[in-house]
DSSP file (Angstrom, degrees, kcal/mol; ACC not computed):
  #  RESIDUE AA STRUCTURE BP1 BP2  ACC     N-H-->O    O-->H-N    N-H-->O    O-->H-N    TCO  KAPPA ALPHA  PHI   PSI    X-CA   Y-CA   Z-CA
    1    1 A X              0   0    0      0, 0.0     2,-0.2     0, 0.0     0, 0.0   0.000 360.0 360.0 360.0 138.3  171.1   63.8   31.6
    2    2 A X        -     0   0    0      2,-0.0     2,-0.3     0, 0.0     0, 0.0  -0.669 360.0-175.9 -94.4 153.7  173.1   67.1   31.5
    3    3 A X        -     0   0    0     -2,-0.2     5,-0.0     4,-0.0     0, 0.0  -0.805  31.1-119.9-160.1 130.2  171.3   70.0   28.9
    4    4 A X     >  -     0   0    0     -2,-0.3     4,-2.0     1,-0.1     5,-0.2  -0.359  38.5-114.9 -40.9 120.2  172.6   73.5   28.1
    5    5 A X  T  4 S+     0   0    0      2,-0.2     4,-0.1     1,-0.2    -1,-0.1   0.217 114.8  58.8 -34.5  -6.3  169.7   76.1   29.3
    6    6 A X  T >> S+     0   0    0      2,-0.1     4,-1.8     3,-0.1     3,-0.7   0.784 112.4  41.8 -82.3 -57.8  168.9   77.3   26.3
    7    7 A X  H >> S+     0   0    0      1,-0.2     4,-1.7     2,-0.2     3,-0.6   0.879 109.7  50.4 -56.9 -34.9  168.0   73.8   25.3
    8    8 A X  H 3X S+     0   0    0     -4,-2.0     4,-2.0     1,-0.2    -1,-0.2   0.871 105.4  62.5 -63.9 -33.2  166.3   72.4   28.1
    9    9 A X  H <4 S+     0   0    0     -3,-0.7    -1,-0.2     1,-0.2    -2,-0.2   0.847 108.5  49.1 -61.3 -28.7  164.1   75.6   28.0
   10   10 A X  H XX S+     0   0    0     -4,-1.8     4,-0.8    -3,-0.6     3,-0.6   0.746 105.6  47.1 -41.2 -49.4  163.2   74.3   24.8
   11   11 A X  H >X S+     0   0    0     -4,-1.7     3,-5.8     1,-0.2     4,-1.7   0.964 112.2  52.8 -76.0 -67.9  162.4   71.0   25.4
   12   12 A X  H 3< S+     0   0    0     -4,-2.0     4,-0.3     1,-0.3    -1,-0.2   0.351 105.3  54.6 -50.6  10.9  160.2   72.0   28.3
   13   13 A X  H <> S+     0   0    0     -2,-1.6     4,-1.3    -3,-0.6    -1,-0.3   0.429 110.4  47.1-114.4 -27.3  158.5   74.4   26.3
   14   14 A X  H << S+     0   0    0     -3,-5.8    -2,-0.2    -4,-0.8    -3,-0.1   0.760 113.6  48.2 -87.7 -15.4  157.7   71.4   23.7
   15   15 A X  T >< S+     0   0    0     -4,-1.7     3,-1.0     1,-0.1    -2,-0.2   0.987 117.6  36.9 -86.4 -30.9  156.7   69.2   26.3
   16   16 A X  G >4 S+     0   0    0      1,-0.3     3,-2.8    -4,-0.3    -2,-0.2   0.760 100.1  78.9 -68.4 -35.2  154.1   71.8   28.3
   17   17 A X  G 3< S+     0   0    0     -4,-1.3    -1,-0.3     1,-0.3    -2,-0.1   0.502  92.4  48.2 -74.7  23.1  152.8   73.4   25.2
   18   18 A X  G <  S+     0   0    0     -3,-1.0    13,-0.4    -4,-0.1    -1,-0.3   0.041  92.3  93.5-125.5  24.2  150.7   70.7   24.6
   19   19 A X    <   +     0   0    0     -3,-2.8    64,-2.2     4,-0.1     2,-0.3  -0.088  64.4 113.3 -85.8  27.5  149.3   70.8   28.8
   20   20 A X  B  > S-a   83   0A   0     62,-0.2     4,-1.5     1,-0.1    64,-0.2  -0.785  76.7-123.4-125.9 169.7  146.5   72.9   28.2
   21   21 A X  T  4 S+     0   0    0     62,-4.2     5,-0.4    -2,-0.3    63,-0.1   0.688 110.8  43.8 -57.1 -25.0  142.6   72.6   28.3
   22   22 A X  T >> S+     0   0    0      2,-0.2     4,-1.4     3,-0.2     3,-1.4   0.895 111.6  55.2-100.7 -37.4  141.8   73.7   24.6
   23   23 A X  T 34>S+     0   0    0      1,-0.3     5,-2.6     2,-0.2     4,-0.3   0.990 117.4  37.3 -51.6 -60.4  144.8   71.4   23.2
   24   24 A X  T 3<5S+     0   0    0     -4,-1.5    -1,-0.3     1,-0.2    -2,-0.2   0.046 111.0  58.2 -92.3  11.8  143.1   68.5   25.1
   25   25 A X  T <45S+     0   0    0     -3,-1.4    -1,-0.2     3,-0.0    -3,-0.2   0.435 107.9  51.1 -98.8 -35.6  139.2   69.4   24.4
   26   26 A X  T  <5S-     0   0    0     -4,-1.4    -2,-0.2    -5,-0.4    -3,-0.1   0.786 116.7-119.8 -79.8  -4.5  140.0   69.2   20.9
   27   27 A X  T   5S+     0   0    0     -4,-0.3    -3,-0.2    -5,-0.1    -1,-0.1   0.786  82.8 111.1  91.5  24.9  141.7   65.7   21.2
   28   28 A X      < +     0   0    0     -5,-2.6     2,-0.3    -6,-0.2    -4,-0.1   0.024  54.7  79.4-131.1  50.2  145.4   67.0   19.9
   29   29 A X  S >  S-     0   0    0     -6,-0.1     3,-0.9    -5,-0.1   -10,-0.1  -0.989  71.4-141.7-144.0 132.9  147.7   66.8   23.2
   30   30 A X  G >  S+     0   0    0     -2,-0.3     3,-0.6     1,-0.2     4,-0.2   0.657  96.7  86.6 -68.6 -28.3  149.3   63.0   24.5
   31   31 A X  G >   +     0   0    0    -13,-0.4     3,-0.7     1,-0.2     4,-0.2   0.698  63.6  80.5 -46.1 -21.1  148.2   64.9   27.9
   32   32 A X  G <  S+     0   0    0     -3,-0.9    -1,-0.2     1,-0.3    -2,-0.1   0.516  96.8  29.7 -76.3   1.6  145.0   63.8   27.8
   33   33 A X  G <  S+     0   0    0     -3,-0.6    -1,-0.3     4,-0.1    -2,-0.1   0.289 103.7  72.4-134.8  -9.8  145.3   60.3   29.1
   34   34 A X    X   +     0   0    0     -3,-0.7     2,-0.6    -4,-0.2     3,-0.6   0.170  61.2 129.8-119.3  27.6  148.2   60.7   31.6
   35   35 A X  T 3  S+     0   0    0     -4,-0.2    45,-0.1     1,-0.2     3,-0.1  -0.840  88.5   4.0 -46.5  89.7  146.3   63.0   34.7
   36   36 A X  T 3  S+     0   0    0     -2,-0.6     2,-0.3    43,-0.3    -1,-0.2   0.359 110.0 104.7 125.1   3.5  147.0   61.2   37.6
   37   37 A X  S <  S-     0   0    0     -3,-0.6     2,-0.9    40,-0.1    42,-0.6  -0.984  75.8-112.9-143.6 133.5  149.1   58.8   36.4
   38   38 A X  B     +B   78   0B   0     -2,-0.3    40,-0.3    40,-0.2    -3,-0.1  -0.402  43.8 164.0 -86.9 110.9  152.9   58.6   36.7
   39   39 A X        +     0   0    0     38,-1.0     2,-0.3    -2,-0.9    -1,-0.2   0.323  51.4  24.4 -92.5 -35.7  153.9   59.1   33.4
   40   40 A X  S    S-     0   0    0     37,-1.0    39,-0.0     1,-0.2     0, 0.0  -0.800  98.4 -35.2-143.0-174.9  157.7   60.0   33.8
   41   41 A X        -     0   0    0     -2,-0.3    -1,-0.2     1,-0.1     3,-0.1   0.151  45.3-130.4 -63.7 156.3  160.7   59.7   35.9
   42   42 A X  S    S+     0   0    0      1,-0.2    36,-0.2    35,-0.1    -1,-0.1   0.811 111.1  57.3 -81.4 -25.0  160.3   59.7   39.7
   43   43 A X  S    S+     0   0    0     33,-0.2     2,-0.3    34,-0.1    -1,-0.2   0.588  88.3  93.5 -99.4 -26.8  163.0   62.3   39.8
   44   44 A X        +     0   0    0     -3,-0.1    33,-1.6    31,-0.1    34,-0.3  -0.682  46.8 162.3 -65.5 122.0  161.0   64.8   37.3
   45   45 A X        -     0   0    0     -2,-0.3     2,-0.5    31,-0.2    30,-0.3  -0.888  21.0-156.6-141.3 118.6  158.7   67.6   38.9
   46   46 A X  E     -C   74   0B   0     28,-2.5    27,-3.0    -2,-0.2    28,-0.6  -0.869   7.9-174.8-110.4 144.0  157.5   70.4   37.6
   47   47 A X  E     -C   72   0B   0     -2,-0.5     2,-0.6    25,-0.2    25,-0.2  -0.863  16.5-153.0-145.7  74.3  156.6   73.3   39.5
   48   48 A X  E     -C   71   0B   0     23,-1.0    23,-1.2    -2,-0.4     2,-0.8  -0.485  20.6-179.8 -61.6 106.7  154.8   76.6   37.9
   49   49 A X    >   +     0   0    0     -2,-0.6     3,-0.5    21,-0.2    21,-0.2  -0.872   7.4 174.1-118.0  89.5  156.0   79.6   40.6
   50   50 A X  T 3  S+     0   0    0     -2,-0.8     9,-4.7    19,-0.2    -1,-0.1   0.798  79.8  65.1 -70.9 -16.9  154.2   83.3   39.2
   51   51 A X  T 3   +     0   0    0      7,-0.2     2,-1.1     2,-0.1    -1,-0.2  -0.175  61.1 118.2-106.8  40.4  155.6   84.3   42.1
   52   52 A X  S X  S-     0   0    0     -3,-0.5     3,-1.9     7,-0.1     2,-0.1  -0.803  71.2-113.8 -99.5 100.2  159.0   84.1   42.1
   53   53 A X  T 3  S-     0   0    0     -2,-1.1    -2,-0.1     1,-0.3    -3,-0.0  -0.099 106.5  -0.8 -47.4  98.0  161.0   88.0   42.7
   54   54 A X  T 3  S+     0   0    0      1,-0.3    -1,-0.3    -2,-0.1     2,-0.2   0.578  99.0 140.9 100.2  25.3  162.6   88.0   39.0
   55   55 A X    X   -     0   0    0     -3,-1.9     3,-2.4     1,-0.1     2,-0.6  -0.647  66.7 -79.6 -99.9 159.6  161.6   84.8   37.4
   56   56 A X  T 3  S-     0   0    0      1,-0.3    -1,-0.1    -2,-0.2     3,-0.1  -0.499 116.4  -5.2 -84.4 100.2  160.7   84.2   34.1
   57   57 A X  T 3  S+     0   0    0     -2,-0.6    -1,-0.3     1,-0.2     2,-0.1   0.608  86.4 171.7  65.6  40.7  156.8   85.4   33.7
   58   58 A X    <   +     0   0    0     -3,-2.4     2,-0.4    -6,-0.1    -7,-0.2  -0.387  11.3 161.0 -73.0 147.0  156.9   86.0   37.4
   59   59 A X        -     0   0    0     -9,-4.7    -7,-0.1     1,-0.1     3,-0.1  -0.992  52.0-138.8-171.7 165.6  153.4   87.8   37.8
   60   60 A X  S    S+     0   0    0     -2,-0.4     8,-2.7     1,-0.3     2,-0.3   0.803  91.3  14.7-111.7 -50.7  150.8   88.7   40.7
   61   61 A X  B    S-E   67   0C   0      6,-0.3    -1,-0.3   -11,-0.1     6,-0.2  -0.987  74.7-119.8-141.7 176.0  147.7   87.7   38.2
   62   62 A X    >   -     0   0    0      4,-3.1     3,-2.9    -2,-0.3     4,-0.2  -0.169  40.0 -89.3 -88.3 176.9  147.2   86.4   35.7
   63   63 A X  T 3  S+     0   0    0      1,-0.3    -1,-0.1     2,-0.1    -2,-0.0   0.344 124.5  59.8 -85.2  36.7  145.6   87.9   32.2
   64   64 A X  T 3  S-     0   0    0      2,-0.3    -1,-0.3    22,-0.0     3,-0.1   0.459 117.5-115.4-109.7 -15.2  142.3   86.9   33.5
   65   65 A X  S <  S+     0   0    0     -3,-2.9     2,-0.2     1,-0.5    -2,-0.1   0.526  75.8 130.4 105.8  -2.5  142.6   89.1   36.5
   66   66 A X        -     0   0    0     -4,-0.2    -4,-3.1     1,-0.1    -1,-0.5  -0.750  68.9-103.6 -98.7 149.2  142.6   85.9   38.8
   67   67 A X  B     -E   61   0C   0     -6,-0.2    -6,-0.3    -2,-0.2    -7,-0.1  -0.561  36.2-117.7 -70.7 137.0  145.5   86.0   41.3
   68   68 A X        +     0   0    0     -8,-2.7     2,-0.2    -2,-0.3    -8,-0.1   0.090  35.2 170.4 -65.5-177.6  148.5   83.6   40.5
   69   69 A X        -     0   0    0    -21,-0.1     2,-0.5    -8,-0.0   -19,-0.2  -0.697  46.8 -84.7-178.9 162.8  149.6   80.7   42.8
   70   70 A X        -     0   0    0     -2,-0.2     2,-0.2   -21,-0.2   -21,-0.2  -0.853  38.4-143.1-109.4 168.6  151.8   78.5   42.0
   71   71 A X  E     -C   48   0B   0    -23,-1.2   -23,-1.0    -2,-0.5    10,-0.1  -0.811   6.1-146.3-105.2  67.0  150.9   75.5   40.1
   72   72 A X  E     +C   47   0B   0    -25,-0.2   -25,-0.2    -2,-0.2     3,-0.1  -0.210  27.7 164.8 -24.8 122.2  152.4   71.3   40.4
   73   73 A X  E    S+     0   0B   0    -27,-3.0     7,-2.4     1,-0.4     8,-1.4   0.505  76.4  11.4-102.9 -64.5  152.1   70.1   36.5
   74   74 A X  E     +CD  46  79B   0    -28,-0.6   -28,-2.5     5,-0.2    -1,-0.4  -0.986  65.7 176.3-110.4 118.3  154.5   67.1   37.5
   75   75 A X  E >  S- D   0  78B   0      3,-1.2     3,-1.3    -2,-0.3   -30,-0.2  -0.922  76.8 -17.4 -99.9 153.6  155.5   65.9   40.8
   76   76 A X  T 3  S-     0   0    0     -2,-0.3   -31,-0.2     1,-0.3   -33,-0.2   0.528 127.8 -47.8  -7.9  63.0  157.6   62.8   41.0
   77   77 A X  T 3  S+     0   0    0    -33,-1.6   -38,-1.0     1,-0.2   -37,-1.0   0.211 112.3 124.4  91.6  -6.5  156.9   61.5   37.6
   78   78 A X  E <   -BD  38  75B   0     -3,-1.3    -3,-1.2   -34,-0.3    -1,-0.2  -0.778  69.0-125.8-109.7 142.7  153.5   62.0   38.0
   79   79 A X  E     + D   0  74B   0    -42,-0.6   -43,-0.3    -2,-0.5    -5,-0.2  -0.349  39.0 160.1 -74.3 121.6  150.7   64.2   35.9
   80   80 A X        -     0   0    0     -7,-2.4     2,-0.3     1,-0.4    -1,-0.2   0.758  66.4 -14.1 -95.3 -62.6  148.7   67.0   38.9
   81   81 A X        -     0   0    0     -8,-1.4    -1,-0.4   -10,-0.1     2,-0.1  -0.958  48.0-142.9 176.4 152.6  147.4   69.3   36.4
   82   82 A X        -     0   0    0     -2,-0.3     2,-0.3    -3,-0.1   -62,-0.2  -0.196  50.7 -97.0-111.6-176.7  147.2   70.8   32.8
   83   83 A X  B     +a   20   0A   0    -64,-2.2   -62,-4.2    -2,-0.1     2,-0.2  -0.922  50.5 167.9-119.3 136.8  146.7   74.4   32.5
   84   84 A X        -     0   0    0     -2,-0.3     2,-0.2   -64,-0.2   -64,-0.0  -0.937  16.7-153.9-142.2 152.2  143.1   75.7   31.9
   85   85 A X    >   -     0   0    0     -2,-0.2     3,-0.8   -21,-0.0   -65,-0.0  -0.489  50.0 -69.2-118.8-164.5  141.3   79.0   32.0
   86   86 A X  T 3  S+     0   0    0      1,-0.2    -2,-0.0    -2,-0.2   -22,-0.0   0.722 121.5  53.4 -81.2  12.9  138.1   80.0   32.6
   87   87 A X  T 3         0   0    0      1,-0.2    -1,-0.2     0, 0.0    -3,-0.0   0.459 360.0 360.0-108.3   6.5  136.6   78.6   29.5
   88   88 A X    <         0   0    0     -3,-0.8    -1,-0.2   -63,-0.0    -2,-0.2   0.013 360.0 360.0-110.2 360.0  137.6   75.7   29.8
């Protein structure tokens, strides 16, 4: 599937906002059952880089003060990891 870049930033912003720790303690994210299990297309990986020279929320740390890395959410169809902070 081809998608214009505005849209595809879209969609990948509706599927990831629901990746996080507080979505999924409170039992209102479809994330909650698919860590570790491949879940999508083999060909899908997503790949959180804070450290990328001019990318989009590129950043050194984060607003907890802890230093970025980047972060695997999907590699080849498959769920690594939600995003969590330190309360969670």
């Amino acid at each position: 599937m081809v998608v214009d870049p505005p849209a595809a930033t879209s969609l990948i912003a509706s599927l990831l906002g629901a990746a996080n720790a507080h979505s999924i303690h409170r039992g209102r994210s479809f994330w909650t059952e698919l860590r570790g299990k491949k879940s999508f297309s083999g060909k899908l990986t997503i790949l959180d880089n804070p450290l990328r020279i001019r990318g989009l929320a590129s950043r050194y740390y984060d607003v907890e003060g802890i230093a970025a890395k980047p972060f695997v959410l999907i590699e080849n169809g498959t769920v690594q990891n939600i995003y969590a902070d330190t309360y969670y």
